[in-house]
N, C-alpha and C positions, 0 to 999 in steps of 0.2 A: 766269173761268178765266185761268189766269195761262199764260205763256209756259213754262217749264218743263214743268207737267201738258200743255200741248198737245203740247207736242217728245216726251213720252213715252208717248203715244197717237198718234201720228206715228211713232213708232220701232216703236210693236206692231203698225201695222196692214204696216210695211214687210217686219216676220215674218211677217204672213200672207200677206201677198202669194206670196213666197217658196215657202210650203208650198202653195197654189193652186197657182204656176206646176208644181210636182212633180207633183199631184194632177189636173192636164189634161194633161201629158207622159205621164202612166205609165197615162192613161185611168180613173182612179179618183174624177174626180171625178162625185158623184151629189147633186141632178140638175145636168146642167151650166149650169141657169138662176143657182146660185148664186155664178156667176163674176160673172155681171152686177150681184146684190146687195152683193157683197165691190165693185167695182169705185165702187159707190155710197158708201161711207162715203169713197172717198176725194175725194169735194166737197166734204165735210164739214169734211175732216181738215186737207187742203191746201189747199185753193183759195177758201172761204170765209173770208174777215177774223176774228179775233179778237173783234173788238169787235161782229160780227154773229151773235153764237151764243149762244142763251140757255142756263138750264141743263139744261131742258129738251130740249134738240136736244143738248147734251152727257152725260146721260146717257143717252139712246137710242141714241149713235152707243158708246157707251161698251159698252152692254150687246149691243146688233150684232156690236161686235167680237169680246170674250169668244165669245159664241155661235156665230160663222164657222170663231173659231179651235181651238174644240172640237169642230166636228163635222168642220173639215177634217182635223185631229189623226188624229184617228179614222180616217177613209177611208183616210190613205196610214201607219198606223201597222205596223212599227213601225220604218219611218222617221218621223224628226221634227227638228226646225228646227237642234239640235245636229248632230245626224249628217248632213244635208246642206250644213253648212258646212263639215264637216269633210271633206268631200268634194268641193266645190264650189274652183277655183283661181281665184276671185274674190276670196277672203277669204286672204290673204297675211301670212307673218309678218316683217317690216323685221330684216335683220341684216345684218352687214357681212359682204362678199365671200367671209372668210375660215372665215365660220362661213359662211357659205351653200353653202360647197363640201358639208360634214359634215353639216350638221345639216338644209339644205336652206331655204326662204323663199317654198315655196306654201302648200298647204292644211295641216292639223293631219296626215292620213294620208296625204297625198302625203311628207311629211318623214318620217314615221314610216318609210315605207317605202325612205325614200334613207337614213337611220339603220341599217335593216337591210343595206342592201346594203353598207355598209359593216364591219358586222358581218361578214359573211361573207366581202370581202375578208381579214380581219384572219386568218380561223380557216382560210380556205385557206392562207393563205401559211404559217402555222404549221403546216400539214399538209404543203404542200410540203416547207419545210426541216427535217421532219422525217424526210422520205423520203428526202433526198438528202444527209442531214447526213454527211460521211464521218468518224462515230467509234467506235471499236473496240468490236465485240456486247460484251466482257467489264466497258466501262464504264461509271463511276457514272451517268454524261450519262446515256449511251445505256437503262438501267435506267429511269431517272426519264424519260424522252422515253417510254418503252415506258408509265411507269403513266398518264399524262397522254392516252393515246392515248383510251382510252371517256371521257375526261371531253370531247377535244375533238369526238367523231362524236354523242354524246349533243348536247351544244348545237350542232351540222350539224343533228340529226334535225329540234330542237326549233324551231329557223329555220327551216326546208323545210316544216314543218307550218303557223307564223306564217303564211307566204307564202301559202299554199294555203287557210287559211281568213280572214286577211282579205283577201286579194283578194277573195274572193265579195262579204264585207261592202262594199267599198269597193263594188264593181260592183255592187253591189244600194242605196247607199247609206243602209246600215243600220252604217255603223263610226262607234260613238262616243267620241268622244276620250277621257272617262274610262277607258274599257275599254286604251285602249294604255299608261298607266301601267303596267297590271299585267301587259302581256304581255312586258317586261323577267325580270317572277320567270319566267314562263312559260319561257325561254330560260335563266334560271339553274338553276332546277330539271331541264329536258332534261339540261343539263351533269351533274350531280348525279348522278342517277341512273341515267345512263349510266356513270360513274365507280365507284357505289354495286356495281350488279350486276356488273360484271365486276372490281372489285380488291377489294371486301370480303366478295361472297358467293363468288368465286370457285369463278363455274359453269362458267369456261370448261375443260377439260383440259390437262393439262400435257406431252403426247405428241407434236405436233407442233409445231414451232416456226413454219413459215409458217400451217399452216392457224390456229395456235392464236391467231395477228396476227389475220390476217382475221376469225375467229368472233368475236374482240375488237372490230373495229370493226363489226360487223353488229349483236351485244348491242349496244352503245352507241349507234347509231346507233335501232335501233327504239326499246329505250328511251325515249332523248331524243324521239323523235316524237310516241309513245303514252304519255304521262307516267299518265292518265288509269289506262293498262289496271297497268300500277306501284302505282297509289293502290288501285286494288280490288282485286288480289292480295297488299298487306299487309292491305289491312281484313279478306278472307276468311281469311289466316293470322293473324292476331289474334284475330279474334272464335273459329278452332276450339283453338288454345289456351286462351282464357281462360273461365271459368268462365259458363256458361248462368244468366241469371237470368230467372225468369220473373215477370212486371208483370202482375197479377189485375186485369184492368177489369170495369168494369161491364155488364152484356151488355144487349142494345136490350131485352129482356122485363121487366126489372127497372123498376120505379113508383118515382115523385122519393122517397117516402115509406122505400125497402129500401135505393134507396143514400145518404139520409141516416142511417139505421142503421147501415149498413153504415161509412157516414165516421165516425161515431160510436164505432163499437166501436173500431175501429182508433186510436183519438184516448184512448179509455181506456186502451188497451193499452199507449201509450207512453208516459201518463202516471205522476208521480211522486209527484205533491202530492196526499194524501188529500181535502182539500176541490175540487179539480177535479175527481176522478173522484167523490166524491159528487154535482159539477154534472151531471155526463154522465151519469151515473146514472139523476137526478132526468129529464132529459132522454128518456133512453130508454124510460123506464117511461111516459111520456106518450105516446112513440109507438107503443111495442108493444099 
């Protein structure tokens, strides 16, 4: 066995280690005898010479591993070795001072989360000086600041919700770093749709001018929150608009024998070419 395949069965058993330590922390591990067999491979792995290990004692310890790390998998699932790293302030990311203020240089969701806070800096201040901008109600500014208002309480809601459900993730450490990619859309969409409901379907009334501020930023702000409850009250408005089709399946009492008829006739019916529906023809008459 060469140097490299060892370093790399060396690096996998450093992962299982890893999910073991989680898996005695969080009391999941069963039975707790098999802390002592994990702890076995690594004489194997580490502490046994190169040149002392046949291939035999390397694929044992090979298949051990695999095996340890499948059922440890399992016990603490559906935590797993990405998402406790991404959680874990052991595993650090190196940037220079300037980005480390912004973008931060702990874990993958510790930054995520100094990213948001930054976010939120940004959309307050622009809330503020939007509250205390002194320009005259009749101007263009002051128009366009008014329609901009549910787009900025829509991405508030939409942050406020981030916050509230990965924190659990983090604190359950089940936040995996894929998943924060997309919760950037998550925050652009809040924005969106906050913006959507109250300047293009214009639900809110035009009667009062302060209340009709405020219903402004509440629409925008649930909204942005509950993107979710948005997505199924256009599918529900879609689907009773547009036209009911109904999909003929096969029901459980039907024999393999009716709904190959069955595929069959339908296969005639949309045929075109006289010699294929003489095949299906020929076909059916065998089975009827």
């Amino acid at each position: 066995m060469s140097e490299d395949q060892l370093t790399k069965y060396q690096q996998r058993y450093l992962a299982l280690e890893e999910l073991l330590e989680f898996a005695v922390e969080s009391g999941k591990l069963e039975p707790p005898e098999l802390a002592v067999e994990v702890k076995q491979l690594k004489q194997i792995l580490f502490y046994t010479p190169i040149e002392d290990l046949n291939t035999e004692e390397i694929c044992q310890a090979e298949a051990k591993l695999e095996q340890y790390y499948t059922k440890i998998a399992q016990l603490i699932s559906p935590v797993s070795l990405l998402t406790l790293r991404a959680t874990n302030e052991n595993y650090k990311i190196a940037r220079p001072w300037w980005k480390t203020i912004f973008l931060g240089s702990g874990s993958v969701g510790r930054n995520f989360f100094r990213q948001l806070f930054w976010v939120a800096i940004v959309l307050i201040s622009i809330m503020f000086l939007r509250q205390y901008m002194t320009l005259g109600e009749e101007s263009k500014h002051s128009e366009f600041l008014k329609f901009i208002d549910p787009f900025l309480y829509g991405a508030l809601g939409a942050l406020i919700y981030l916050y509230k459900s990965l924190t659990e993730r983090y604190i359950n450490r089940t936040l995996h770093p894929k998943e924060l990619y997309t919760q950037w859309l998550r925050l652009f969409m809040g924005a969106l749709v906050g913006g959507l409901l109250v300047n293009l379907l214009d639900i809110i009334p035009n009667n009062d001018v302060v209340n009709n501020a405020v219903s402004a930023m509440v629409v925008g702000f649930l909204a942005g929150y509950s993107v979710e409850f948005f997505y199924n009250t256009l599918d529900k408005a879609i689907n009773a608009i547009t036209p009911y089709t109904t999909v003929i399946q096969p029901t459980a009492n039907m024999t393999p024998q009716q709904i190959q008829i069955d595929n069959l006739t339908k296969r005639l019916m949309e045929m075109n070419n006289e010699a294929d529906k003489e095949t299906i023809r020929r076909l059916l008459e065998k089975l009827i």
